[in-house]
N, C-alpha and C positions, 0 to 999 in steps of 0.2 A: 285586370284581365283574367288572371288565374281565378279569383272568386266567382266571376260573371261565368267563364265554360264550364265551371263547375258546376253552376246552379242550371245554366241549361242543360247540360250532362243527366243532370241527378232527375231534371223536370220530367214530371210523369204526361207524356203527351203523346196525342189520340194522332198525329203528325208527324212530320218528320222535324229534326232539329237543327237549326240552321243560325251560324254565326256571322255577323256582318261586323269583321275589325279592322280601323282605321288605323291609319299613324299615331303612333305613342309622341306629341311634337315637345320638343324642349327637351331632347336625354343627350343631345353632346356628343361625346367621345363614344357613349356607350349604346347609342341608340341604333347601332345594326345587331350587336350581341342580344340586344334586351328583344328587339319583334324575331330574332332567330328563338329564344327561348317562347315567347309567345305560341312561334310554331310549332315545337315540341308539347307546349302544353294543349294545342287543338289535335295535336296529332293523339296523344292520351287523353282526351275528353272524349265522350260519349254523344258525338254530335256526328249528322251525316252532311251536310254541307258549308262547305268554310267562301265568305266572299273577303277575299282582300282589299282594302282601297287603299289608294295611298302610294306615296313613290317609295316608304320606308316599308310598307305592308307586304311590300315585294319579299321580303326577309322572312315575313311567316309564312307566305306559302311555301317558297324556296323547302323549309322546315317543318312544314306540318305532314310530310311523307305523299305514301299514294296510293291512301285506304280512304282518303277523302274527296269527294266531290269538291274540285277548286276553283274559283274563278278570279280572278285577281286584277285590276284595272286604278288607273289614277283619274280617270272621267264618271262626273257625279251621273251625268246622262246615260253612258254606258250601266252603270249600276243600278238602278233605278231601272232600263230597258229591261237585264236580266233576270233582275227579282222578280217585275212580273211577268216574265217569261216563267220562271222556274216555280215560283212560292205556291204554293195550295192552300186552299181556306184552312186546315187542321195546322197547319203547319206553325210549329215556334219559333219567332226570328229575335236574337239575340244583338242589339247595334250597339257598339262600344268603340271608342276613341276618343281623343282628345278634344276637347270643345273648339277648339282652332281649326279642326276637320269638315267641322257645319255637319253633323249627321242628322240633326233636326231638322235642317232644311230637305234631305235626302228622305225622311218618313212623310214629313209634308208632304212632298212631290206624291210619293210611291203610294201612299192613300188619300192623297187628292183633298188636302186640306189648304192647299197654297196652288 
């Protein structure tokens, strides 16, 4: 996660910068600590919109402050509605989570390849 808002962070774009993070799934004990740090690390990345998914993802927004545009939801439909409500053609979207989260199915949808 930390490598990935870095690289958006650092991306030199004509857009705005937009991260779409899932549930971290499989962390146990430690998996409300781990997306609260998540949080902190979107809230110091160089990004103007954070989308949450996820019931564990609740933890990074919780944590990523309130310098960021946030949306936060566990419905793949809700998400998908938003993005393109919100996304613009320049814009750089960032999608990271556990492959247990289906976010390939969520880009399918949202650029209409499924």
């Amino acid at each position: 996660m930390q490598a990935g808002l870095n690289v958006l962070g650092n991306y030199d774009a004509k857009g705005r910068k937009i991260a779409v993070l899932g549930d971290m799934l499989e962390l146990g004990a430690l998996s409300s600590e781990l997306h609260a740090k998540v949080g902190e690390m979107a809230k110091n990345a160089k990004i103007d919109i954070l989308f949450c998914y996820g019931k564990e993802a609740k933890q990074i927004a919780l944590h990523a402050g309130d310098k960021l545009e946030i949306f936060c939801t566990e419905d793949e439909t809700s998400l998908i509605h938003q993005l393109r409500n919100i996304t613009k053609e320049d814009d750089v979207i960032l999608f990271k989570a556990s492959h247990g989260m289906h976010l390939e199915q969520v880009i399918s949808k949202l650029y209409g390849e499924a």
